[in-house]
C-alpha positions as CSV (number, residue, x, y, z in Angstrom):
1,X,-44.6,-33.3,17.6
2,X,-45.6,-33.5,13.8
3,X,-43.7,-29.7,13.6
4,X,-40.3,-31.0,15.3
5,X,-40.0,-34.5,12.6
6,X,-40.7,-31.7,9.8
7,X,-37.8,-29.4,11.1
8,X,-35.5,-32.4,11.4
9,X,-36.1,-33.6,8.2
10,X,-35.7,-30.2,6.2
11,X,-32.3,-30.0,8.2
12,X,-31.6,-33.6,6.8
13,X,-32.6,-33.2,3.8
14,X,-30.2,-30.2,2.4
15,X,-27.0,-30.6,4.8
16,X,-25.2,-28.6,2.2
17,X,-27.1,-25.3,3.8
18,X,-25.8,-23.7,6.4
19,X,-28.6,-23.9,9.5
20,X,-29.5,-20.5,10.8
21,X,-28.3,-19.9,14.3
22,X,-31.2,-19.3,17.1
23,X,-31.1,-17.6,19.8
24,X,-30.1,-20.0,23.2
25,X,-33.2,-21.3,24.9
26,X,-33.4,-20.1,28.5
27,X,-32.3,-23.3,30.5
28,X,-34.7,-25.0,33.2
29,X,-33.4,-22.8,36.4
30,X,-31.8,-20.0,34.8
31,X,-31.1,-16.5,36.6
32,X,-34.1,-14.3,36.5
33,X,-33.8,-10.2,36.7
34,X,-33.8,-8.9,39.8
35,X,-37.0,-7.2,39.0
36,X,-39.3,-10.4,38.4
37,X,-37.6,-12.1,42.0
38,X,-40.6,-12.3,44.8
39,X,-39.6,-10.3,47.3
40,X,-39.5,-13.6,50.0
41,X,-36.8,-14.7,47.9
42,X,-34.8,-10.9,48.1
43,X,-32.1,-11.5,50.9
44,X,-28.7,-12.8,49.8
45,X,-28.3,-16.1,50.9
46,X,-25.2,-18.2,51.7
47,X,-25.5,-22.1,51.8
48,X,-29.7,-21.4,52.3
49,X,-29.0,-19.4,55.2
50,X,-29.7,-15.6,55.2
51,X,-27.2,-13.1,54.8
52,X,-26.9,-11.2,58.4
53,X,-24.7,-8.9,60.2
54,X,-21.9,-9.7,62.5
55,X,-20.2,-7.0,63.3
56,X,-18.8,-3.2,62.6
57,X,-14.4,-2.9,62.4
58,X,-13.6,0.6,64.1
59,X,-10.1,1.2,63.2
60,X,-8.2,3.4,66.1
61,X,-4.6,5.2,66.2
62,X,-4.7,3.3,69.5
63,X,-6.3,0.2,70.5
64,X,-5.9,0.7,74.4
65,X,-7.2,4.2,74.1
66,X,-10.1,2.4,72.6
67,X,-10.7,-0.3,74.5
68,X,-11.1,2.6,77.6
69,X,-13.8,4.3,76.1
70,X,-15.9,1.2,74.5
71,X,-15.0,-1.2,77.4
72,X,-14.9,1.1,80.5
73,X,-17.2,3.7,79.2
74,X,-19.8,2.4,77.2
75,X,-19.8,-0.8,78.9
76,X,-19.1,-3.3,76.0
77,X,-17.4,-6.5,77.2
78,X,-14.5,-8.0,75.9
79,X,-14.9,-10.9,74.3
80,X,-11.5,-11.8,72.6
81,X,-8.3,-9.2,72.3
82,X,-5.2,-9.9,70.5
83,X,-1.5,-8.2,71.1
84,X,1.5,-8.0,69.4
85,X,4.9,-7.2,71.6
86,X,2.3,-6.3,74.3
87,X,0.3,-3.9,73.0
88,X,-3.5,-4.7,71.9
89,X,-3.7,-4.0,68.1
90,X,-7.2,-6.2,68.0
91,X,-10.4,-6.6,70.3
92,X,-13.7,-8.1,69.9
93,X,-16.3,-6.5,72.6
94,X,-19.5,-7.3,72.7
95,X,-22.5,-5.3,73.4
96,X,-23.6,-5.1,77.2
97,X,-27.5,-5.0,76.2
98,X,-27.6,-8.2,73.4
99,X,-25.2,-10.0,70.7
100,X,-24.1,-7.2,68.7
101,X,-20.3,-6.8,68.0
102,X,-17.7,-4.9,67.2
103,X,-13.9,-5.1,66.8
104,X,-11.4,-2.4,67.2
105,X,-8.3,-2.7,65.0
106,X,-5.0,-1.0,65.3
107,X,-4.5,1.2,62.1
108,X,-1.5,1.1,60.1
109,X,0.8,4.1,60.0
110,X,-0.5,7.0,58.3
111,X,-3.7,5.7,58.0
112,X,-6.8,8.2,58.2
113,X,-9.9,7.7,60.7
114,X,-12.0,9.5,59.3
115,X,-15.6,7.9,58.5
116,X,-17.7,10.9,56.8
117,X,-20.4,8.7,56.1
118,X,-20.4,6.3,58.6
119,X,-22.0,6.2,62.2
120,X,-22.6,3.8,65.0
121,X,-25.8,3.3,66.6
122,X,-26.0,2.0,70.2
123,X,-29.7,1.8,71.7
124,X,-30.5,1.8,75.5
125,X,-34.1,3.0,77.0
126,X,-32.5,5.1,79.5
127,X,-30.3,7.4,77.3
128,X,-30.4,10.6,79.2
129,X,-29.3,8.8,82.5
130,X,-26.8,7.3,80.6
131,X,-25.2,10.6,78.6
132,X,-25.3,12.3,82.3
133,X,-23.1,9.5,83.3
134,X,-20.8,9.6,80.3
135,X,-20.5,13.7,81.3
136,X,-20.1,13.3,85.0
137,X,-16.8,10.6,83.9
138,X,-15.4,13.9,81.9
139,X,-16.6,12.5,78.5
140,X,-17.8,15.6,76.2
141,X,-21.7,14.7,74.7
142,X,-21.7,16.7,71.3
143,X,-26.0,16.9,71.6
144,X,-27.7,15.9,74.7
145,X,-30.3,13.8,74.0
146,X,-33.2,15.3,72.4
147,X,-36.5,13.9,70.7
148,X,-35.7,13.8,66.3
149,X,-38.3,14.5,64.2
150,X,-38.7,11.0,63.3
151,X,-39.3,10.2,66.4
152,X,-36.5,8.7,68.0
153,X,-34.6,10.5,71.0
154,X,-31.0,11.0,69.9
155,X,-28.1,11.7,71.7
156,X,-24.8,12.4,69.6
157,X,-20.9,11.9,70.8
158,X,-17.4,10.8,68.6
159,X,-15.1,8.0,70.1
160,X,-11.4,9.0,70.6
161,X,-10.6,8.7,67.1
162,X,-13.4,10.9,65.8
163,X,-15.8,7.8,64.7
164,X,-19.4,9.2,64.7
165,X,-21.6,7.7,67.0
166,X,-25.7,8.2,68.6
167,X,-26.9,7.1,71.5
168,X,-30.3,7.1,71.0
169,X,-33.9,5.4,72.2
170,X,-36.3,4.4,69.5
171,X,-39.0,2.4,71.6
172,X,-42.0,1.5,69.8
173,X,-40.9,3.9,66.4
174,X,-38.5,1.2,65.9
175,X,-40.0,-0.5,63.3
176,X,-42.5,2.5,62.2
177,X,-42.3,4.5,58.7
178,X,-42.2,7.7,60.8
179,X,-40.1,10.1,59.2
180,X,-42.2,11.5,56.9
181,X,-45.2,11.8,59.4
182,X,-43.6,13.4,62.2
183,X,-41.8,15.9,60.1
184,X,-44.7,16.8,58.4
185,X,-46.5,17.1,61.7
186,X,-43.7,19.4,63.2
187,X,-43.6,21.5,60.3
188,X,-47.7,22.2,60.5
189,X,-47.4,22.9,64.2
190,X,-48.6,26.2,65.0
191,X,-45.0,27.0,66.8
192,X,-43.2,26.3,63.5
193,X,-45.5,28.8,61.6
194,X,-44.9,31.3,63.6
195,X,-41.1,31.3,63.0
């Protein structure tokens, strides 16, 4: 307390000096950098909820088109589908197994579909049964399913417009850090020596 009367009366004292400019103190709440946040504090939050997902936008040369595979072959249920002179340009299906979503969107002209980059995931237990199904309706599976060396069983197929998408079972590897393990354990298997 003695310091701050000393500083304010120096100041006082000569106000024909100009008083050096400091540095501006770091207010009560400020933003920290990234780095020093704990990491219970990390995910974004909106209104002190957490930031989740809601749903993927596939965009298709044709919505109907879509709607057969997603709807009639994968099983996704249509919750909300909007048309414009009678053709759908917009659906909202939702996933048969839980609440995941996703919409299908009419793309403008000229627009391209490709997603390099991009894949869908959908996850059911029984994926073999369920790629033999998709086969025996005349739908082309690019890879049967087959266990991945991190220990999920994929299965891998495009939509109509070419949208990458697996079909795959991870059971109880969902949540493990397996990658690294299994493809470590693959390549010190005695068959993979011998190649």
């Amino acid at each position: 307390m003695a310091r701050m009367s000393t500083m304010s009366t120096k100041r006082k004292s000569n106000p024909h000096k100009k008083a050096k400019k400091s540095p501006p103190r770091k207010q009560k709440g400020a933003l920290r950098p990234a780095k020093e946040i704990p990491a219970s504090r990390r995910p974004a939050e909106v209104g002190g909820e957490k930031l989740t997902f809601n749903h993927a936008m596939v965009y298709a040369a044709d919505v109907r088109r879509a709607l057969g595979f997603y709807r009639d072959l994968l099983g996704f249920k249509l919750v909300d589908e909007f048309r414009h002179e009678g053709i759908p340009v917009y659906a909202r299906l939702r996933a048969p197994g839980g609440d995941g979503t996703i919409a299908l969107h009419l793309a403008g002209p000229g627009t391209p579909l490709a997603s390099d980059g991009v894949r869908l995931y959908f996850e059911i237990r029984e994926v073999d049964e369920f790629c033999r199904k998709l086969q025996a309706k005349g739908f082309y599976v690019t890879q049967m399913p087959r266990m991945m060396p991190w220990g999920w069983r994929h299965a891998y197929l495009n939509d109509p417009d070419g949208h990458e998408i697996s079909i795959y079972w991870a059971g109880e590897n969902r949540m493990k850090k397996t990658v690294m393990r299994v493809a470590k354990e693959v390549e010190q298997a005695p068959a993979a020596k011998g190649r």
